[in-house]
C-alpha positions as CSV (number, residue, x, y, z in Angstrom):
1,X,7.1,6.8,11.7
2,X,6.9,5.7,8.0
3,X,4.1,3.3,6.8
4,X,3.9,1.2,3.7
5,X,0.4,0.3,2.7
6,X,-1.0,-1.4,-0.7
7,X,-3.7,-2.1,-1.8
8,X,-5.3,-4.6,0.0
9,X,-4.5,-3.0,3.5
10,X,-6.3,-0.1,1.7
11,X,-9.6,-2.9,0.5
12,X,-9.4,-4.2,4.2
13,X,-10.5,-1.5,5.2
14,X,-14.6,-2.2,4.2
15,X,-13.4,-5.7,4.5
16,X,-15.9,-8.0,7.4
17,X,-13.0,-10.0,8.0
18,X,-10.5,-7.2,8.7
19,X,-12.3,-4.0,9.4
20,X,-11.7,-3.8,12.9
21,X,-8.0,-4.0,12.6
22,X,-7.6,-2.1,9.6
23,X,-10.1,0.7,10.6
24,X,-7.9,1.1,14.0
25,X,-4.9,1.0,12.2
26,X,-5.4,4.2,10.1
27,X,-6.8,6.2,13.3
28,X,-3.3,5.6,14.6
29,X,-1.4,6.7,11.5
30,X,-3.6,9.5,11.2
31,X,-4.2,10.5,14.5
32,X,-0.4,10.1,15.5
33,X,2.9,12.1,14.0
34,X,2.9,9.2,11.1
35,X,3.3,9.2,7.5
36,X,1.1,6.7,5.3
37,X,4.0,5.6,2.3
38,X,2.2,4.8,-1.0
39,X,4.2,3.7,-4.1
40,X,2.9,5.0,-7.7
41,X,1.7,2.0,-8.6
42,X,-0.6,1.5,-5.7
43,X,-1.7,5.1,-6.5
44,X,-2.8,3.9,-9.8
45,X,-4.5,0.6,-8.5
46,X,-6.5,2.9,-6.2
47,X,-7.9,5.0,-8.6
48,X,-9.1,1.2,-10.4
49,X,-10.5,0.5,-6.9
50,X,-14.1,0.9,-6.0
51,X,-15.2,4.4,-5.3
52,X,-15.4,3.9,-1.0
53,X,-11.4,2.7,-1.4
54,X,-10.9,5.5,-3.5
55,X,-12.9,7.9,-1.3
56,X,-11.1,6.9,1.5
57,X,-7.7,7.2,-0.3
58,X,-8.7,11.2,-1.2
59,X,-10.0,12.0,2.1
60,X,-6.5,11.4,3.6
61,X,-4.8,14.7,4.5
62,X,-1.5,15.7,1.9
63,X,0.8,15.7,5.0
64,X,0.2,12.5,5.8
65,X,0.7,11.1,2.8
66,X,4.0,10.5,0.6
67,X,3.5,9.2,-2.7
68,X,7.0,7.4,-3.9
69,X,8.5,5.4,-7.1
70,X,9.0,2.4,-7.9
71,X,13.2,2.5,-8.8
72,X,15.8,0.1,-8.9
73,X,16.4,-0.4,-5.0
74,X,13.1,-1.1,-4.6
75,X,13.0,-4.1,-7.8
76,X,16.5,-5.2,-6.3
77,X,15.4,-5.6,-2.7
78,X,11.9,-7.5,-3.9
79,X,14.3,-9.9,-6.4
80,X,16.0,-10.9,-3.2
81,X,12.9,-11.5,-1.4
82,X,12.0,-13.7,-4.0
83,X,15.5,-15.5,-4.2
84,X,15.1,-16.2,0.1
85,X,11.7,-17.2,-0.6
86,X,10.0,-14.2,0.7
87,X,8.0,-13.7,-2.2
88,X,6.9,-16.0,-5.3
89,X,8.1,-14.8,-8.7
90,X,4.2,-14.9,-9.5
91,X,3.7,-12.2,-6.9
92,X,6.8,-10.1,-8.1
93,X,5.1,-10.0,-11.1
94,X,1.9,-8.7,-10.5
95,X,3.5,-5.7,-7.6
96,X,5.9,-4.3,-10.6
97,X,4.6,-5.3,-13.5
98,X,8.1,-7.3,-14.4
99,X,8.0,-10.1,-17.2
């Protein structure tokens, strides 16, 4: 199976409040026949993280890891998620950087 993480699930994981969970999560995905799906963006906000998140993002093997772009499916699909509510324009704005 295919993962998408950001971020945060990323930050969660030296989080009190969600190490637990988050910790066990990545021993599945990288214990298991999983890929962990990163967008190029998120890439970029890791490198601006603190140096464990970062650590923690380099220490993950290449072949579990797939590193993809942003492109117009993905914009399209998050507009509709914000037009059914899913998402706040606010919150559109600050995952792709859209004015």
């Amino acid at each position: 199976m295919r993962f998408y993480v950001d971020t945060s699930v990323r930050g969660g994981y030296f989080d009190d409040e969600f190490k637990i969970e988050t910790r066990l999560f990545f021993e599945q995905l990288t214990s298991g026949d999983h890929k962990i799906i990163v967008s190029d963006e998120v890439t970029r906000e890791i490198i601006k993280a603190p140096e464990k998140v970062t650590g923690m993002f380099l220490s993950l093997k290449k072949e579990k890891l797939e590193i993809i772009s942003i492109g117009e499916k993905v914009i399209d699909l998050a507009n509709r998620y914000v037009q059914d509510g899913a998402l706040t324009k606010t919150y559109l704005n600050l995952l792709f950087y859209i004015s």
